[in-house]
C-alpha positions as CSV (number, residue, x, y, z in Angstrom):
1,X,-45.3,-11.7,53.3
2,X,-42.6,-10.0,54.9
3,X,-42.3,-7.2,51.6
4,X,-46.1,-6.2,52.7
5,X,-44.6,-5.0,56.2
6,X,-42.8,-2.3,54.4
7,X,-44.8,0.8,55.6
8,X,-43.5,2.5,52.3
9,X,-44.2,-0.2,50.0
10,X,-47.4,-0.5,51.5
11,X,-48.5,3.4,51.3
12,X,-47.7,2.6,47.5
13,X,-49.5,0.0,47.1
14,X,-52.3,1.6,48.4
15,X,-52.1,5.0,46.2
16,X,-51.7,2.8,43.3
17,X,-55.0,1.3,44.1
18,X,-56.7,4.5,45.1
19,X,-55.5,5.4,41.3
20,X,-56.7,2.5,39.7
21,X,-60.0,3.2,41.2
22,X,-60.3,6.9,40.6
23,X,-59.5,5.8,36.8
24,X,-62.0,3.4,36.5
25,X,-64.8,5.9,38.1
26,X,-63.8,8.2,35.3
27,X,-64.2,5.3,33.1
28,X,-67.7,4.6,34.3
29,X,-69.4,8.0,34.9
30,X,-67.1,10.4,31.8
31,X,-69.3,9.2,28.9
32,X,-72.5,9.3,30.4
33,X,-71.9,13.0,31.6
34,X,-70.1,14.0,28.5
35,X,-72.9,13.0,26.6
36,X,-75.7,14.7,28.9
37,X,-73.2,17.7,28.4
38,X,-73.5,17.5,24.6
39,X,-77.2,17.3,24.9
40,X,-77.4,20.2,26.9
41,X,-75.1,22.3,24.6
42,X,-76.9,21.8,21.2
43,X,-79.9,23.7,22.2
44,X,-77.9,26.3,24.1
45,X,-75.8,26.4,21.1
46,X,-79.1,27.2,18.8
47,X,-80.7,29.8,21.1
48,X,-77.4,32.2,21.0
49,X,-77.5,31.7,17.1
50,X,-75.2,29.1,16.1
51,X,-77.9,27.2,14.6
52,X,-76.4,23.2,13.6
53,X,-73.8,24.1,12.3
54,X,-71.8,24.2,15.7
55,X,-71.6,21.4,17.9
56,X,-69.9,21.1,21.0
57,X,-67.3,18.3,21.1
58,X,-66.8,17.2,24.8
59,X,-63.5,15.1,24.1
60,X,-60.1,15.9,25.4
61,X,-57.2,15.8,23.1
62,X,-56.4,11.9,23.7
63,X,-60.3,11.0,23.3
64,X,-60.8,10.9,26.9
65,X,-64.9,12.4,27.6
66,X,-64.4,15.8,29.4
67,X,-66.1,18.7,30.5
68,X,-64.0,21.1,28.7
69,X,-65.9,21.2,25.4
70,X,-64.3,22.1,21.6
71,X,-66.6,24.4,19.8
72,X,-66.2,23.2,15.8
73,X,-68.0,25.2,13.0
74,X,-68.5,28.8,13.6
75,X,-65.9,29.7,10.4
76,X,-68.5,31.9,9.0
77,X,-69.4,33.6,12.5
78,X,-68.6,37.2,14.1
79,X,-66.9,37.4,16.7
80,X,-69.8,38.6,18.6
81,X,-71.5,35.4,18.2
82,X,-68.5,33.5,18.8
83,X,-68.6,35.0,22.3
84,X,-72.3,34.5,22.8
85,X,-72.4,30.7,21.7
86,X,-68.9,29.9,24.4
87,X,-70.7,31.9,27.2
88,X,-74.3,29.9,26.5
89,X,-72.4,26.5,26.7
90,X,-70.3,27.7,29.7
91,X,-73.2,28.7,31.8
92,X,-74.4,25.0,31.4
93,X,-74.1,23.3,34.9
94,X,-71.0,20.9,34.8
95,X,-69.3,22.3,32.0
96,X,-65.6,23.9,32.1
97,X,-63.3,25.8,29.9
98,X,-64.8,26.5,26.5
99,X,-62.0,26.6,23.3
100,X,-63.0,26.5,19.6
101,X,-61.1,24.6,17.2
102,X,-59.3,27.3,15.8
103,X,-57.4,27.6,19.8
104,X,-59.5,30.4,20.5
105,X,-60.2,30.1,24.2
106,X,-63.2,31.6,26.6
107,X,-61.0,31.8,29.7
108,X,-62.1,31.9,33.8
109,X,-61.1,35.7,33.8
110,X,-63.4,36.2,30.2
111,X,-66.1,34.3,31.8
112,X,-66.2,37.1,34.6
113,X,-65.9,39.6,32.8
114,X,-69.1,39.0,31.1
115,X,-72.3,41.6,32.1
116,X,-74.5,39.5,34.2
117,X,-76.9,42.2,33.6
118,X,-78.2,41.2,30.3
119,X,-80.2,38.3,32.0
120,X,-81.9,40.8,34.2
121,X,-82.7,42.9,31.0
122,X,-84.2,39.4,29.1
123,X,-86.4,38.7,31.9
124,X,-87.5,42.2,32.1
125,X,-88.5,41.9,28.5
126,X,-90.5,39.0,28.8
127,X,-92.5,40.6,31.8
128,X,-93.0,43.6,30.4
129,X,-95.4,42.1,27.7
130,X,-96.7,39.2,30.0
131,X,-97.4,38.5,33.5
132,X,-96.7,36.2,35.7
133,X,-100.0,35.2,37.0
134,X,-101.7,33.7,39.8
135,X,-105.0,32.1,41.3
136,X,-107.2,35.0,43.0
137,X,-105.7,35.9,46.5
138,X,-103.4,32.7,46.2
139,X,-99.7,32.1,45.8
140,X,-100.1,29.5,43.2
141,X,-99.2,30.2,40.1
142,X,-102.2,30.1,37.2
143,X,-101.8,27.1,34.8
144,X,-101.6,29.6,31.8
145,X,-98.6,31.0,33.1
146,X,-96.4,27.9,33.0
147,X,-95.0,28.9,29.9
148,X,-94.0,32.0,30.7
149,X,-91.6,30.6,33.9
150,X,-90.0,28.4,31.7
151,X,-89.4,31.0,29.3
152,X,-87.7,33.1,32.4
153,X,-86.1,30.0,33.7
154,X,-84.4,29.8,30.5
155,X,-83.0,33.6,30.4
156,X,-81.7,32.9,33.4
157,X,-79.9,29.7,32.6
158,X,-76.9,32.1,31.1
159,X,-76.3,33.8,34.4
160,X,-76.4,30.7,36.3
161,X,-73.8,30.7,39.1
162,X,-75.2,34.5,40.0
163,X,-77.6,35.3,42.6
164,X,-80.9,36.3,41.8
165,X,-83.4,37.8,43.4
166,X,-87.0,37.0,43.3
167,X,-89.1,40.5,44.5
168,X,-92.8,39.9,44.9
169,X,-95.4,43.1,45.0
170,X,-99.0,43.7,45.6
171,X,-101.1,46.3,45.1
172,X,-102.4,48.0,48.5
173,X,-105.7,46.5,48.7
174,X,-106.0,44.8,51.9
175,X,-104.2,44.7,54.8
176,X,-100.1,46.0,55.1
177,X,-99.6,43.1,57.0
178,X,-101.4,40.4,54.7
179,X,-100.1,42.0,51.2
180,X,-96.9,41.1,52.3
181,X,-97.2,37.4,53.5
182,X,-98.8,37.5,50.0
183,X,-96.2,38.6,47.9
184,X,-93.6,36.9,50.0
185,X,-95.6,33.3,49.2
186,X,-95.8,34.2,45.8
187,X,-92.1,35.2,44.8
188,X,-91.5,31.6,47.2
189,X,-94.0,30.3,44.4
190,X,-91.9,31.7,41.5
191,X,-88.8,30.4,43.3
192,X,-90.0,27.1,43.3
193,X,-90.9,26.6,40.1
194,X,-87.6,28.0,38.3
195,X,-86.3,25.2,40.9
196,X,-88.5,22.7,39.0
197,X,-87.1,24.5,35.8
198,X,-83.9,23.2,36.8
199,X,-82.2,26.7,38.2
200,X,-80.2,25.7,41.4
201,X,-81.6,26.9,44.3
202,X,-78.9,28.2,46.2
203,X,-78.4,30.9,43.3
204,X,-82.2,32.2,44.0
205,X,-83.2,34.7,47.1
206,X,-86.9,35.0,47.3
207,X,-88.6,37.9,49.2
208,X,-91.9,40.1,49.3
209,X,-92.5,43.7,49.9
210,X,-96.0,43.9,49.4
211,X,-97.4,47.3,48.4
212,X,-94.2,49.6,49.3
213,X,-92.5,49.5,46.2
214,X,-95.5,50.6,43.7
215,X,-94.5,50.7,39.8
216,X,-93.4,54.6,39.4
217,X,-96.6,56.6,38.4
218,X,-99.2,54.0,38.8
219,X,-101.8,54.6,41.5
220,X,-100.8,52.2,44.6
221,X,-104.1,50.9,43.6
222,X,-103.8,50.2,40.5
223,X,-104.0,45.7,39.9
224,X,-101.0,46.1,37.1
225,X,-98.9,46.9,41.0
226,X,-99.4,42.9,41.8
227,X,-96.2,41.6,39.7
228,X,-92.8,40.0,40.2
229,X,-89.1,41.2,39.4
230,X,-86.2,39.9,38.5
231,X,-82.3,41.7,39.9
232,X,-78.8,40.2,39.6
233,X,-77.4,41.1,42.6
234,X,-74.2,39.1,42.4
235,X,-71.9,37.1,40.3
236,X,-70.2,34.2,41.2
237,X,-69.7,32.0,37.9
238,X,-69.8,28.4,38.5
239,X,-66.2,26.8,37.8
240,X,-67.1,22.7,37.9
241,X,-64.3,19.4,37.6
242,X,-63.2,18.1,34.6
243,X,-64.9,14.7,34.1
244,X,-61.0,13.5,33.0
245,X,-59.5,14.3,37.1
246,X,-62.3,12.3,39.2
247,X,-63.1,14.4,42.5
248,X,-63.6,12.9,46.0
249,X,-66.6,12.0,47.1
């Protein structure tokens, strides 16, 4: 057809198509990840104290899915909470711009402003009562101590998008050389398993020191020396697609 030979009509022709295939990939995939998003958010939601009564709605205004979620029911809340509920379902991987129902809105530049700091200080918390433990002279980690990395993984989870640094330690029995292939394997260890927790591995720097760094005013002997910490070093929040505006592949 001699309308087809048209370079312009056929450029549009072809964007149109491009569009109409773009629009039904959003089609396909926007429910299923807005509903794996609303999964996600309901326990995150919980945890920083919002309970059941607020649910994230991950629906744009025409009823399109999106990953821009409406926070309902937190009439009742401070604002404090209010804040620590948007910031708990922002740090959920995929998800964009928070707003509650109200208009109120948890914006790029509040989402930076926010202390990474205070998922360093959970963690600490947790280690400072427990352990994380391993097999004798071995980099895996001891069964019992399973719970314990998922309870760190999930501190973390609010900082995702920062870098984190895994630091193992020994004490200074043995050799220099061989306490730090040890703690290096070890924090590796750790690092693996908040991997299997679900934290992304490109936020996660794992490294060993071995007996250099001993806990202040503890004998370099002393066992309570063979630990692992936990330091923010960066912060690079994670800003992800809408679901609604498909992105190349």
């Amino acid at each position: 057809m001699k309308i087809l030979r048209s370079p312009r009509i056929a450029i549009a022709l072809g964007a149109f198509v491009v569009f109409l295939l773009a629009l039904l990939g959003g089609s396909m995939t926007g429910p299923a990840i807005a509903a794996r998003l609303a999964e996600q958010a309901a326990p995150a939601i919980a945890e920083a104290g919002g309970g059941s009564s607020v649910e994230a709605h991950f629906t744009s205004p025409n009823g399109l899915p999106s990953r821009h979620p409406v926070l309902t029911g937190a009439e009742d809340l401070d604002d404090g909470t209010r804040a620590r509920i948007a910031r708990a379902v922002a740090a959920i991987p995929g998800v964009g711009g928070i707003s509650w129902e109200d208009g109120t809105v948890l914006s790029e530049a509040s989402a930076r402003a926010q202390n990474p700091l205070h998922c360093q200080e959970d963690v600490q918390a947790l280690l400072r009562a427990r352990s994380i433990r391993f097999e004798e002279g071995s980099s895996r980690i001891d069964a019992a101590s399973s719970p314990l990395v998922a309870e760190v993984a999930q501190s973390l989870r609010p900082c995702l998008g920062s870098i984190i640094a895994i630091t193992g330690h020994t004490d200074n029995s043995g050799t220099a050389a061989g306490n730090m292939e040890l703690s290096r394997e070890r924090a590796f260890a750790v690092q693996q398993a908040l991997v299997n927790q679900g934290i992304p591995e490109d936020g996660l720097r794992a490294r060993g020191v071995g007996s250099s760094m001993p806990v202040e005013g503890l004998d370099p002997a002393d066992p309570a020396n063979r630990r692992i910490e936990f330091t923010v070093v960066e912060t690079e929040p994670i800003m992800p697609t809408p679901v609604d505006t498909p992105a190349p592949r």
